[in-house]
C-alpha positions in Angstrom: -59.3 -20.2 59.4 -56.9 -18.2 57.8 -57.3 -14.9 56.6 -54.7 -14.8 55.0 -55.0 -14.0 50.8 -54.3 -16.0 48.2 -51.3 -15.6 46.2 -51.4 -16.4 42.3 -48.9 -18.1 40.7 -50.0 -17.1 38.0 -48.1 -14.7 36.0 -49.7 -11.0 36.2 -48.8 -7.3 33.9 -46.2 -5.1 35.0 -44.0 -7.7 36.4 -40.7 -9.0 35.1 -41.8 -12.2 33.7 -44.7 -11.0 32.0 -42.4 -8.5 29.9 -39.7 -11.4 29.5 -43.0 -13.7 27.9 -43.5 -10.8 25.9 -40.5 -10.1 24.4 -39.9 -13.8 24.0 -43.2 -14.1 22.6 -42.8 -11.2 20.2 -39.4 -12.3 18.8 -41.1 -16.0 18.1 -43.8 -14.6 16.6 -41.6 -12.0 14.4 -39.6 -15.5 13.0 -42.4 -17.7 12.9 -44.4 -14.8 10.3 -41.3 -13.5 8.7 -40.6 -16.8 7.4 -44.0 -18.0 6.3 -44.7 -14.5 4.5 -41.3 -13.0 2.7 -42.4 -14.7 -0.1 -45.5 -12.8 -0.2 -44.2 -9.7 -2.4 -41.9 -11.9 -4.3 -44.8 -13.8 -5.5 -44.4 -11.7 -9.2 -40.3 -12.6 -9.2 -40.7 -16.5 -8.5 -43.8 -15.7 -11.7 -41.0 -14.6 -13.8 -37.8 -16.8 -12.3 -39.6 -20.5 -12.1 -41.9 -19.3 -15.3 -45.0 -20.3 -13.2 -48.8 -18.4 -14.0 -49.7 -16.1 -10.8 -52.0 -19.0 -9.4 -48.7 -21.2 -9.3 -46.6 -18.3 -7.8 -49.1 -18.4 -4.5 -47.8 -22.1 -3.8 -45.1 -21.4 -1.9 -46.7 -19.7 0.9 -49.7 -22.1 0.5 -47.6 -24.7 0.4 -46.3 -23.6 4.3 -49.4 -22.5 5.2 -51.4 -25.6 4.5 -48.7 -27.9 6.5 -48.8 -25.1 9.0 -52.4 -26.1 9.4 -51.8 -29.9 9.4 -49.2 -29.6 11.6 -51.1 -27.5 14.2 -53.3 -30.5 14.3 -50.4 -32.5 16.3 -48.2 -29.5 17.8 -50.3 -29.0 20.7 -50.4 -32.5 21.0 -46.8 -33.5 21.3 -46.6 -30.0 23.6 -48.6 -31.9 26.6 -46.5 -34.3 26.5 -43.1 -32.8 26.2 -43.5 -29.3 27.1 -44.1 -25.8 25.8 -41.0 -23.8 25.9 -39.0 -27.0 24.3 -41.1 -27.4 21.2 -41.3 -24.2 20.3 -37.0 -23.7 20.7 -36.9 -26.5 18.3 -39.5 -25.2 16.0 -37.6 -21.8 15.8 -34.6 -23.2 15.5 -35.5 -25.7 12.3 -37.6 -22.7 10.8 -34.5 -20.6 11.0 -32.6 -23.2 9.0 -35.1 -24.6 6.7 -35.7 -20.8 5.7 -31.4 -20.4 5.3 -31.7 -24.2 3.1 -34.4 -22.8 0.7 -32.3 -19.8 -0.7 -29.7 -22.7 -1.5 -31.5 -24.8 -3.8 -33.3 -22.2 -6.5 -35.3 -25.5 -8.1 -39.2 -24.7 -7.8 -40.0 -28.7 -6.7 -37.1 -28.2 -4.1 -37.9 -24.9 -2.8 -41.6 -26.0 -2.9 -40.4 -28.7 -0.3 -38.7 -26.7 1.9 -41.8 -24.7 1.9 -43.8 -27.1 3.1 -41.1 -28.6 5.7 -41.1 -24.3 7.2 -44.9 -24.7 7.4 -44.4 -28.2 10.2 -41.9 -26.5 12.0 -44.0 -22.7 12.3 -47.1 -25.3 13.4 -44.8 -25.9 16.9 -45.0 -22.1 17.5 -48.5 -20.5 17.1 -50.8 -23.0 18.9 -48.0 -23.8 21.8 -48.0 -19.7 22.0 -51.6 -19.6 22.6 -51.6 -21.8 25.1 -48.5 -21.2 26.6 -50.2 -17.6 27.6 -53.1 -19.5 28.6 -51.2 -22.0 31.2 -49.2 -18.8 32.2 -50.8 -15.4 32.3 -53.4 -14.5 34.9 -56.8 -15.0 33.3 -57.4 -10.6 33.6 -54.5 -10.6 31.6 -54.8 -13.0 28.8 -56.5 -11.0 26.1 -53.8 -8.1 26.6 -50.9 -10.6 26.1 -52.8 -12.6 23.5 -53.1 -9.1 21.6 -49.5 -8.3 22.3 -48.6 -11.3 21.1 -50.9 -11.2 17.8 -48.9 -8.0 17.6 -45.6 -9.7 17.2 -46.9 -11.8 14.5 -48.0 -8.7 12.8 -44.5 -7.5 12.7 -42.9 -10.5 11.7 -45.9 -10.9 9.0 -44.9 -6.9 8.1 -41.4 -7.1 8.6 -40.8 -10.3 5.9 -43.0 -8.8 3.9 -40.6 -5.1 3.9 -37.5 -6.8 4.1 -38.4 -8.8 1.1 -40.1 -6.5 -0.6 -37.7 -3.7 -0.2 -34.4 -5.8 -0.8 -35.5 -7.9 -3.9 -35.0 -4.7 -6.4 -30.9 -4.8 -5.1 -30.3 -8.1 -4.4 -31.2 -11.3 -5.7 -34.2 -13.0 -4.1 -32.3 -16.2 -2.9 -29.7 -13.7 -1.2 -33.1 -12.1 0.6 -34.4 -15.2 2.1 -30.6 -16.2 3.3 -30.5 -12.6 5.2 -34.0 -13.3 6.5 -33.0 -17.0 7.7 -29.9 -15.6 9.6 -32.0 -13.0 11.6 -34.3 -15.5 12.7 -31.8 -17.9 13.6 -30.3 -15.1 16.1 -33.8 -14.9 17.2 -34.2 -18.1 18.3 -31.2 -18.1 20.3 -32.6 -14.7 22.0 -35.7 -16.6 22.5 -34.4 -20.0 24.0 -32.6 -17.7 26.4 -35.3 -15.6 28.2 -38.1 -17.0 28.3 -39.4 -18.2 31.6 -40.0 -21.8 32.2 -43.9 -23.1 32.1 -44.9 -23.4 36.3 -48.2 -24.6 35.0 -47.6 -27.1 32.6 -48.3 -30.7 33.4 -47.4 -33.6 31.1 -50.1 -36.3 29.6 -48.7 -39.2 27.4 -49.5 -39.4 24.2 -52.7 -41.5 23.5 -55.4 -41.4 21.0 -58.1 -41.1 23.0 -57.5 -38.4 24.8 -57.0 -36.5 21.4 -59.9 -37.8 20.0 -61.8 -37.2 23.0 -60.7 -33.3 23.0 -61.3 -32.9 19.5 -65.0 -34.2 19.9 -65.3 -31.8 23.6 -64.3 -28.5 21.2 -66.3 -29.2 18.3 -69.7 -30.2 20.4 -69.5 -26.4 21.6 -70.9 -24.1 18.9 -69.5 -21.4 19.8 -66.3 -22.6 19.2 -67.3 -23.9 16.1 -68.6 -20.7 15.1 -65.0 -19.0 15.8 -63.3 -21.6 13.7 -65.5 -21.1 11.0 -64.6 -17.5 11.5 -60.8 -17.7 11.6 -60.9 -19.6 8.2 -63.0 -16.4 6.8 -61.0 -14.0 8.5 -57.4 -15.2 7.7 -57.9 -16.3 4.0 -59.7 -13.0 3.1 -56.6 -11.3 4.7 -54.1 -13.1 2.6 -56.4 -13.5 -0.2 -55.8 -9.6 -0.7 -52.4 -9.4 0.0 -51.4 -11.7 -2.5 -52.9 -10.5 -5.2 -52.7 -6.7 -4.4 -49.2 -6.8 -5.6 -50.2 -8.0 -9.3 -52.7 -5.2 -9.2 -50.6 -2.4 -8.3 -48.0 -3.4 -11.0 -50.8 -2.9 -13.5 -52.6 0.1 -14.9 -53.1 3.0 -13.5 -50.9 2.7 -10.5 -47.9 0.8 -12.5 -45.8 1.0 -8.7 -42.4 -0.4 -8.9 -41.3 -3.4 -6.7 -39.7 -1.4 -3.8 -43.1 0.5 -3.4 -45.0 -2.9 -3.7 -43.1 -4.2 -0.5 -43.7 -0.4 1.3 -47.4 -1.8 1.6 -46.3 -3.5 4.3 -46.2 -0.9 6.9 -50.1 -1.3 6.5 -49.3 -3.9 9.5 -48.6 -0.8 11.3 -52.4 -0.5 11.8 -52.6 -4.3 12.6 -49.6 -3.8 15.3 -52.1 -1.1 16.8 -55.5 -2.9 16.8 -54.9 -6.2 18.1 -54.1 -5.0 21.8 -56.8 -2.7 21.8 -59.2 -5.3 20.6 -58.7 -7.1 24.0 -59.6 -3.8 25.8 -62.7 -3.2 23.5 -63.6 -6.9 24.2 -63.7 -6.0 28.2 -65.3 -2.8 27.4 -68.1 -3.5 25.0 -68.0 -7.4 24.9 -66.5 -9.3 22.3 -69.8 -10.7 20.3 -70.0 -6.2 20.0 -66.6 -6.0 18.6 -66.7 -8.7 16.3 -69.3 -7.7 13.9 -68.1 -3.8 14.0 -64.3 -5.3 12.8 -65.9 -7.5 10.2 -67.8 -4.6 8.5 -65.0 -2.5 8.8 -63.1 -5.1 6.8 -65.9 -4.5 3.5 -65.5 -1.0 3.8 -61.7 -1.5 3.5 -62.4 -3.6 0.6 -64.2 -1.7 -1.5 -62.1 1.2 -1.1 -59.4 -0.3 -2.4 -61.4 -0.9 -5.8 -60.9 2.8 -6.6 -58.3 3.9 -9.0 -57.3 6.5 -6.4 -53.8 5.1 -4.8 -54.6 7.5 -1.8 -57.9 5.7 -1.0 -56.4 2.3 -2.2 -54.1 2.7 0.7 -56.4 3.8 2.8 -59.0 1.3 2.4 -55.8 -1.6 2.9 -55.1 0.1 6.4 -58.6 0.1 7.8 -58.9 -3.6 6.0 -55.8 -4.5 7.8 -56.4 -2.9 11.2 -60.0 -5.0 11.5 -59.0 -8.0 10.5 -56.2 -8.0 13.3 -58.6 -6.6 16.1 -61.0 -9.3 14.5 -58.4 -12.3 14.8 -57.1 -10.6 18.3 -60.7 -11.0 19.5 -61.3 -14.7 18.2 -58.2 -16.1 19.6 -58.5 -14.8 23.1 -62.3 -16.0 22.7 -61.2 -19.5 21.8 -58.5 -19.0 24.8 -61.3 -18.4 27.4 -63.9 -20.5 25.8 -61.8 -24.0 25.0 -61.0 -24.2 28.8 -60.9 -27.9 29.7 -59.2 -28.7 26.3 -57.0 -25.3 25.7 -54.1 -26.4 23.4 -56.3 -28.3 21.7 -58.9 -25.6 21.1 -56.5 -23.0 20.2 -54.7 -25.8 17.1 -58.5 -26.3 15.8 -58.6 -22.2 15.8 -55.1 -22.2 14.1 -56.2 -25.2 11.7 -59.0 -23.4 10.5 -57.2 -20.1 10.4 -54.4 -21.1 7.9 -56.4 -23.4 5.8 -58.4 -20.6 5.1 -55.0 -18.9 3.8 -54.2 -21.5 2.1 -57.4 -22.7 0.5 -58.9 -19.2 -0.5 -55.4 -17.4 -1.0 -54.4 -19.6 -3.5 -57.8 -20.6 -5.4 -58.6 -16.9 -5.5 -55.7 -16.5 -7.6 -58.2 -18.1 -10.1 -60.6 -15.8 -9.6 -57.7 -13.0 -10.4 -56.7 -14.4 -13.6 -60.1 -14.4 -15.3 -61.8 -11.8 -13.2 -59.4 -8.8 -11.8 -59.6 -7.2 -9.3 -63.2 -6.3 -9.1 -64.2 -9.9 -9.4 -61.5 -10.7 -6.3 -62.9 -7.8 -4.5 -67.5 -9.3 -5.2 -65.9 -12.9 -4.1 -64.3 -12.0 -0.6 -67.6 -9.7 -0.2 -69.3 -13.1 -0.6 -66.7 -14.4 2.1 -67.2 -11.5 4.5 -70.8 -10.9 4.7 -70.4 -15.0 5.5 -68.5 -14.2 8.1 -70.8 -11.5 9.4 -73.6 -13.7 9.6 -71.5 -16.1 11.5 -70.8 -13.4 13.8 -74.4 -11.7 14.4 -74.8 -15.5 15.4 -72.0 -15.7 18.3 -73.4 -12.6 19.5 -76.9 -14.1 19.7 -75.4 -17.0 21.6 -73.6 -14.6 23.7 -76.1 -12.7 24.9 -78.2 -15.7 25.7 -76.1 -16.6 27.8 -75.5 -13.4 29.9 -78.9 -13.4 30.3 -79.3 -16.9 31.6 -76.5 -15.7 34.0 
């Protein structure tokens, strides 16, 4: 017998392949986020340009968003059979041009259509990610490059956001999402280029039962139902605020300009931060710990931000924004871990969840703006939170039964 060890294939930190995933990683994520959420600050501008009520104005990341979520149904479904790295070069690539097509056509029914047609193509990027790293990355390594990752997306969610936000008081809006679409598109030609091939990817055809089959293996674990439930709470709550934070700070007593608006951005900064440091508080302290702690973190964020004090409105967005990213960062790499047998799968039902949540509760909230304000937007996503925290208390109940079965 040999003594010999055994050498993983596997793809470990600190070598060149795992930095090349990053980067690779990081740059889809950037496009994949920029695209879906320039139109976030310009959601007052397409109020006043397509004469639409605030509500209406949240369609056209809704619009991506809920196709996003459709289309994740299917994306890791057509990746087992043709490959990871090859659907998500295509995906970038039509995002990318889609994006350049909608500044063309300033028509609301139009641009609403390209919307939704940026939302299918984004759909071939986050799930395949997710279990790209999955296939790819050691297993010790996984929730650092599953942070890292969710990193990326929070600068490509940041840096649409800033771009858009800071460019739309000099240029015209169409002219912004042109600029954006161009960036990307060199992105995706960065991307195609270095990013390894998959070594542990293996094809299945196509069939129905199979999918069926794997949708009925993730939902019969309820754990995994529980962290679906939770990315829904998580991700529409997030957006839910950020889309209507930019109405409020154009109104009394803050009356901010545009340009300032879009500077709420770098509150990503604190998202960019958390999400890898999630995955080590997840080793340290378990995740069923960390997941409460983010999600009560989130409703202290909240109701800071119903002060009249800018200082502690910002304040409150940061530490709102820096849980709900080390709260997503710790869901995802606990669907990664969790969903073994049926990983892309798992991960799209995570994603499904996730951006219907976006699009269900960030645009019906909008109703809850328009005859409410803001302190009847900030009592509904407290009802949505403390949801969420019960769902969590729960996975941690779960979780420790089963440690101490083991």
């Amino acid at each position: 017998m040999s003594d010999s060890p055994v050498i993983s294939t596997h793809i470990q930190y600190g070598t060149r392949p795992f930095f090349a995933i990053l980067l690779s990683l990081f740059l889809a994520g950037f496009s994949s986020f920029s695209s879906l959420y320039c139109v976030q600050p310009m959601m007052p501008i397409f109020a006043q340009f397509f004469a639409v009520s605030p509500t209406h104005s949240s369609f056209p990341l809704s619009a991506s968003t809920i196709a996003l979520a459709v289309g994740l149904l299917f994306s890791g479904l057509i990746s087992d059979r043709f490959g990871r790295k090859v659907i998500m070069v295509w995906a970038l690539l039509l995002t990318a041009l889609l994006l350049i097509l909608s500044s063309l056509f300033p028509i609301w029914e139009i641009f609403i259509g390209t919307r939704v047609l940026i939302g299918f193509a984004v759909s071939g990027v986050a799930a395949v990610a997710m279990t790209y790293i999955g296939e790819e990355i050691a297993q010790q390594d996984i929730g650092l490059a599953m942070g890292l990752y969710i990193s990326g997306t929070a600068i490509g969610g940041m840096g649409g956001r800033l771009i858009a936000g800071v460019l739309i008081d000099f240029m015209a809006w169409q002219t912004v999402i042109l600029l954006i679409g161009i960036l990307n598109l060199i992105s995706a030609v960065i991307f195609y280029l270095i990013l390894p091939q998959s070594k542990h990817f293996k094809a299945y055809p196509i069939a129905f039962s199979r999918f069926k089959k794997s949708f009925i293996k993730n939902f019969s674990d309820s754990k995994l139902r529980l962290l679906f439930a939770q990315g829904f709470i998580l991700m529409g709550c997030f957006v839910t605020i950020f889309n209507y934070m930019s109405y409020h700070l154009l109104e009394k007593p803050f009356q901010l300009s545009q340009i300032w608006i879009g500077l709420i951005s770098v509150a990503y900064l604190a998202g960019i931060y958390s999400s890898p440091r999630a995955a080590k508080w997840g080793e340290k302290f378990g995740r069923y710990r960390v997941l409460p702690v983010m999600l009560i973190s989130m409703l202290t964020g909240l109701w800071l931000m119903r002060t009249t004090s800018i200082g502690l409105v910002l304040l409150g967005l940061g530490i709102f924004t820096f849980a709900f990213f080390a709260a997503h960062s710790t869901c995802s790499s606990w669907v990664a871990v969790q969903a073994l047998q049926y990983r892309a799968v798992g991960s799209s039902l995570y994603l499904f969840s996730y951006y219907m949540g976006s699009s269900f509760l960030g645009s019906s909230s909008g109703l809850v703006w328009e005859y409410f304000g803001w302190n009847g937007l900030t009592a509904f996503i407290s009802v949505i939170l403390f949801l969420g925290l019960f769902f969590a208390v729960n996975l941690s109940r779960q979780a420790m039964i089963s440690i101490d079965k083991n």
